[in-house]
C-alpha positions as CSV (number, residue, x, y, z in Angstrom):
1,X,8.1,20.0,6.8
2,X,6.6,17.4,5.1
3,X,5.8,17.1,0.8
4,X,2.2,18.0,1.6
5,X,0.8,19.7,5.1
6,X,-1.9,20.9,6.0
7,X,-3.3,22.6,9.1
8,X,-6.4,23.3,10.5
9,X,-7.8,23.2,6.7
10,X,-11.3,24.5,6.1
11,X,-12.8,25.9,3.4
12,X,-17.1,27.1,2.8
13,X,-18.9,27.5,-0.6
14,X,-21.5,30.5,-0.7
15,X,-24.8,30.0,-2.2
16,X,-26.3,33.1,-3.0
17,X,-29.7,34.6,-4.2
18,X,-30.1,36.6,-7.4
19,X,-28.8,39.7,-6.2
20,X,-25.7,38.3,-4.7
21,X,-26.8,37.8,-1.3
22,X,-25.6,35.0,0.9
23,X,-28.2,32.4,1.7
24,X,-26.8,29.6,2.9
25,X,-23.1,28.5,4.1
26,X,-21.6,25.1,3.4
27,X,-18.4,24.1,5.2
28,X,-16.7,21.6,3.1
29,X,-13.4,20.9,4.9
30,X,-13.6,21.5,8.8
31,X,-10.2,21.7,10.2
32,X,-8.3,19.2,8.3
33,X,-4.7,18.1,9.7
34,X,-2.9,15.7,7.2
35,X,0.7,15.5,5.8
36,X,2.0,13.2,3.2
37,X,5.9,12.5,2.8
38,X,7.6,12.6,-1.1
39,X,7.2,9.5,-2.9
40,X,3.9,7.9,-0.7
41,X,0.6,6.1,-2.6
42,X,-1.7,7.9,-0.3
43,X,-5.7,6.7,-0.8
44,X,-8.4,9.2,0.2
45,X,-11.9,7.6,0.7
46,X,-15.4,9.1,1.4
47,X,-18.6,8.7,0.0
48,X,-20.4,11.4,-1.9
49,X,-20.7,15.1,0.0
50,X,-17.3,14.1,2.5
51,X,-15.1,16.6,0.9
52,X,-12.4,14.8,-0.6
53,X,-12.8,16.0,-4.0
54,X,-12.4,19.8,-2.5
55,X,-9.7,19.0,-0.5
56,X,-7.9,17.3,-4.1
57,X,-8.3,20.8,-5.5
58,X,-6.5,22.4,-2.7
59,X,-3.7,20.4,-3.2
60,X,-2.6,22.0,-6.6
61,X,-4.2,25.9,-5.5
62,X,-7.4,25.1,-8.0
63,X,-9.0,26.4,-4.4
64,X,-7.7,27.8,-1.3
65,X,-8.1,27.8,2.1
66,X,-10.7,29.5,4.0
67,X,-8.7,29.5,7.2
68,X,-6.1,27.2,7.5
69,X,-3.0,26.8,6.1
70,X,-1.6,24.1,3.6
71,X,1.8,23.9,2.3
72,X,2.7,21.9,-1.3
73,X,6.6,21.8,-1.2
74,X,7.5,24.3,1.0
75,X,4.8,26.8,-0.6
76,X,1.3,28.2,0.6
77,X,-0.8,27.3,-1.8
78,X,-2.8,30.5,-0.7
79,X,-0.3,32.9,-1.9
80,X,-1.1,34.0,-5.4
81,X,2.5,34.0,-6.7
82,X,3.0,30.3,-5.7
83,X,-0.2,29.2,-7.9
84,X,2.0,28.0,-11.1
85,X,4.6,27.0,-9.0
86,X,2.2,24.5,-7.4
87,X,0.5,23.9,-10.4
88,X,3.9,22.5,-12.2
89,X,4.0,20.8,-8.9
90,X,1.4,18.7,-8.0
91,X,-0.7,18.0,-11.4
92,X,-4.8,16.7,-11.4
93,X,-6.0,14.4,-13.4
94,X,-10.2,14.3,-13.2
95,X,-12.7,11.9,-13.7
96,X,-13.3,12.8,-17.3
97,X,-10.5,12.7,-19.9
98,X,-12.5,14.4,-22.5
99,X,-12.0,17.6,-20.4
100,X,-8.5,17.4,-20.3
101,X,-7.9,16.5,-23.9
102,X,-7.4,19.7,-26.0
103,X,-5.9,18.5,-29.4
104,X,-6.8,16.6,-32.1
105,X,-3.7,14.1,-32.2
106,X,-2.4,12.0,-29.4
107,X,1.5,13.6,-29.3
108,X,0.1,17.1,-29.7
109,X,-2.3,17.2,-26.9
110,X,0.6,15.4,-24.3
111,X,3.3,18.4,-25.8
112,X,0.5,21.0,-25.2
113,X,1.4,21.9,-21.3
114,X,5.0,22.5,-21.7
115,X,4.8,24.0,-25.0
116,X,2.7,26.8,-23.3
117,X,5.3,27.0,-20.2
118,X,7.9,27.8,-23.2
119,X,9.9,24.6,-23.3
120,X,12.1,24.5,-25.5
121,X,10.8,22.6,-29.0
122,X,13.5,19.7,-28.7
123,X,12.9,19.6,-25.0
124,X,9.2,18.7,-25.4
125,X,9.4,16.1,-28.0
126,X,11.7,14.4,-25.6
127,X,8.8,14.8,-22.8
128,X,6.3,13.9,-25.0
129,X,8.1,10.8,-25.9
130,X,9.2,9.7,-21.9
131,X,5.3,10.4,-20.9
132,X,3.8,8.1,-23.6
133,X,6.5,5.5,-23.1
134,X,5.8,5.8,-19.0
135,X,2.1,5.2,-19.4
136,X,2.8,2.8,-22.5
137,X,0.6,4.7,-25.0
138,X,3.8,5.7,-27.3
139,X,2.2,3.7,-30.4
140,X,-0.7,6.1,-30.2
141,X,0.9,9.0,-30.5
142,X,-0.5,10.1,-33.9
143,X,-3.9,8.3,-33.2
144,X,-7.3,10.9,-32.8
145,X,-8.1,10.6,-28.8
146,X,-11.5,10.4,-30.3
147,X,-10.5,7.0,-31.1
148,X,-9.6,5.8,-28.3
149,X,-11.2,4.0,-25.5
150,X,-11.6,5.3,-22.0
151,X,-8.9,4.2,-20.4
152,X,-6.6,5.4,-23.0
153,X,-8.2,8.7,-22.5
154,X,-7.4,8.5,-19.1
155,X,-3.7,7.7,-20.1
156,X,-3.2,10.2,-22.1
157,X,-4.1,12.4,-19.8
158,X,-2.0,11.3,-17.1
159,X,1.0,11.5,-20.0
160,X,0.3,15.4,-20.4
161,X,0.6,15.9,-16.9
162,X,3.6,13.8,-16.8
163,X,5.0,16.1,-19.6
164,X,4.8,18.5,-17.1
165,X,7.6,16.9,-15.0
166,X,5.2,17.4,-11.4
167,X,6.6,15.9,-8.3
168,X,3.2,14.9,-7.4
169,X,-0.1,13.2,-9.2
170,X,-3.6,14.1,-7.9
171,X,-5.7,11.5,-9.2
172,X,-9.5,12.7,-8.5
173,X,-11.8,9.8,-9.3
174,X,-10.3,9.7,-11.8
175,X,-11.4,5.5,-12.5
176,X,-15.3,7.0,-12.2
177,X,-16.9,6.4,-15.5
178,X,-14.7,3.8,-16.1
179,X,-15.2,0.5,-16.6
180,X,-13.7,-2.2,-14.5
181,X,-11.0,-3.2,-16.6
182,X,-10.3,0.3,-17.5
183,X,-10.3,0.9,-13.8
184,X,-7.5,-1.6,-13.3
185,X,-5.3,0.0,-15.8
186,X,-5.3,3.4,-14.6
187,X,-4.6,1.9,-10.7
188,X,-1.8,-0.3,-12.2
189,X,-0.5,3.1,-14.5
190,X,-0.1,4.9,-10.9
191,X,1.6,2.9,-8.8
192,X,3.9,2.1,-11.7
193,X,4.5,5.7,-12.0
194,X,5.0,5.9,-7.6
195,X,7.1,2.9,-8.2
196,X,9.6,3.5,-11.0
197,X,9.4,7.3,-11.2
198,X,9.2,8.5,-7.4
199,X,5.9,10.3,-8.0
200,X,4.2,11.5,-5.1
201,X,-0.1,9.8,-5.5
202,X,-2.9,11.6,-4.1
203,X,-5.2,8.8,-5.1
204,X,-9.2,10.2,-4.3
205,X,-11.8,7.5,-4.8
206,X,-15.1,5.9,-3.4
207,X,-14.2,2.3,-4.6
208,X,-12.3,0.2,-1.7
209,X,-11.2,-2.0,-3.9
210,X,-8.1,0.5,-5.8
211,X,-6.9,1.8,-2.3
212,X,-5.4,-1.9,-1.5
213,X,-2.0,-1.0,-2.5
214,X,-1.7,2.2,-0.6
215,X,0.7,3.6,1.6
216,X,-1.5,5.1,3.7
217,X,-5.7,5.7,4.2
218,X,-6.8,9.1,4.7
219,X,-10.7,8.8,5.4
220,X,-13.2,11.4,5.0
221,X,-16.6,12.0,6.2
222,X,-18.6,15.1,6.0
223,X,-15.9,17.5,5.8
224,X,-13.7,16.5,8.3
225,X,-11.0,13.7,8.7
226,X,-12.0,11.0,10.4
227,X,-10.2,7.8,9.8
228,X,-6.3,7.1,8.9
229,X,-3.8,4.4,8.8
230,X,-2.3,1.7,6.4
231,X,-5.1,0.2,4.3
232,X,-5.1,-3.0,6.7
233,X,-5.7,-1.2,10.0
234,X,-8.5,1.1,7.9
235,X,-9.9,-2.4,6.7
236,X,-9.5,-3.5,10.3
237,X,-12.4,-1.5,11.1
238,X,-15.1,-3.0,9.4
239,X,-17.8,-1.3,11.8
240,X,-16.0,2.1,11.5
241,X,-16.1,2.1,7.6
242,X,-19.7,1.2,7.5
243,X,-21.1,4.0,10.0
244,X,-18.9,6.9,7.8
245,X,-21.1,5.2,4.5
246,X,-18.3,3.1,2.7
247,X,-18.6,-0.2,2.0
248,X,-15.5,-2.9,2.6
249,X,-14.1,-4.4,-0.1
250,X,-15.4,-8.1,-0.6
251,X,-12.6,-10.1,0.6
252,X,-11.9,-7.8,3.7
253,X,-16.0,-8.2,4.5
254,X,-16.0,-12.7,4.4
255,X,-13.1,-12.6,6.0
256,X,-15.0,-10.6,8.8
257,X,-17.9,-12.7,8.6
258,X,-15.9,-15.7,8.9
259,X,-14.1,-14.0,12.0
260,X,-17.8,-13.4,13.6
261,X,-18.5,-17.2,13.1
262,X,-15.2,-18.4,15.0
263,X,-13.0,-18.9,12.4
264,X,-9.5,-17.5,13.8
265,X,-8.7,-15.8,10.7
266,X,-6.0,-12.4,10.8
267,X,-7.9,-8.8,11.2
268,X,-8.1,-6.3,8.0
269,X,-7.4,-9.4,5.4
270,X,-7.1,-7.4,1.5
271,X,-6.3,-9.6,-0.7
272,X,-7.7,-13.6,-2.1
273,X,-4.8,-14.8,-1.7
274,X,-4.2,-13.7,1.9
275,X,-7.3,-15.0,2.6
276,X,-6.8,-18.5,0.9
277,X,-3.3,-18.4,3.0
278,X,-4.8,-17.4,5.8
279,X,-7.6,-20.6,5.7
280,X,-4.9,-23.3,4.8
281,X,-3.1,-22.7,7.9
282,X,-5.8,-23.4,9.6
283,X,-6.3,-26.3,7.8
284,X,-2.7,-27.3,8.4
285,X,-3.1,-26.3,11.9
286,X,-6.1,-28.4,12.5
């Protein structure tokens, strides 16, 4: 079995009236099928209403299936006595820090988690110390996260979920409201953490441009999975990307519109400098 599986995933919200009546049904997730192997950088795209943030609260029990099954390692996340088990697991970290931040000193808020699991008071300076370090915020530790920008914020928080020793990262938008150097920090913060630490990344996003690194693409359009692949067979794909509402990232899109003018340039290009490779050989080959 794989780190992550899931089968036939789907999962409704209820709108009701005033006196608790259903009114209106909304399928989220429509029988989803994805797995994802220990250690992968795995991107999930979709634009606004595809489901991806519901499916990222699946993955550590925050919801659970309506039919369907889906497995974190080895457990059913539907299965009440697994929930802190898969919570210890695979930790979130959301779009706004402030949410997550509960104390009013840098060191004390990343301690909080495994102080309330009843580690051990030595153990959790040493976490506290390791997660700050990983995410290179250790000279902040008795700052006010009041004080600090955005992207700190963000680290900080990733640093109290690394406290928690999880296996796996869910990352939900977690770059949303912030800016784009603040952006680049937090991308470069998790695959540093997939890379030296062996951390599994659920990475859920709308921006094209932070998926580039990925193992793997998991696309999602109203509820159901509908693209997936390595980020340069999704960016292959120009025409599929644009008719499930994402954009392409602006490389990937003039290297396509230099491909549609003649110009025998490499499908899915990601990168500038692939791209400025990719035009000197033809320059060298002309």
């Amino acid at each position: 079995m794989s780190f992550i599986e899931g089968k036939d995933l789907t999962y409704e919200y209820f709108r009701r009236d005033e006196e608790g009546n259903v009114e209106s049904i909304d399928t989220a997730l429509r029988s989803v099928n994805f797995s994802v192997e220990a250690g992968q950088f795995v991107a999930i795209l979709g634009p606004n209403g595809s489901g991806k943030s519901t499916l990222a609260k699946h993955l550590n029990a925050l919801l659970t299936p309506a039919s369907g099954t889906l497995y974190v390692d080895g457990k059913d996340t539907s299965k009440v006595e697994n929930e802190l088990d898969i919570r210890q697991t695979a930790g979130m970290i959301f779009q706004n820090p402030d949410n997550q931040i509960v104390a009013g000193v840098v060191d004390e808020d990343v301690g909080f988690g495994p102080e309330n699991i009843g580690i051990p008071t030595e153990e959790i300076l040493e976490r506290v110390e390791r997660a700050l370090r990983n995410v290179d915020m250790w000279k902040y530790r008795d700052k006010s996260p009041n004080k600090l920008s955005g992207g700190q914020k963000q680290r900080v928080a990733i640093a109290g979920v690394l406290a928690m020793e999880p296996k796996c990262i869910i990352f939900d938008e977690s770059t949303a409201m912030l800016d784009p150097e603040g952006r680049a920090e937090i991308v470069r913060v998790a695959h540093a953490l997939n890379q030296r630490k062996h951390i599994t990344v659920l990475w859920i996003t709308h921006y094209m441009e932070e998926v580039v690194g990925a193992d793997r693409v998991l696309v999602m359009d109203k509820g159901e999975l509908v693209m997936q692949g390595t980020p340069r067979e999704i960016f292959s794909d120009v025409e599929g990307l644009l008719a499930h509402g994402l954009t392409v990232p602006p490389i990937t899109l003039l290297a396509e519109r230099l491909r549609s003018m003649g110009y025998p340039l490499p499908a899915g290009i990601l990168t500038k400098k692939e791209l400025a490779d990719a035009i000197c050989r033809l320059g060298g080959a002309s």
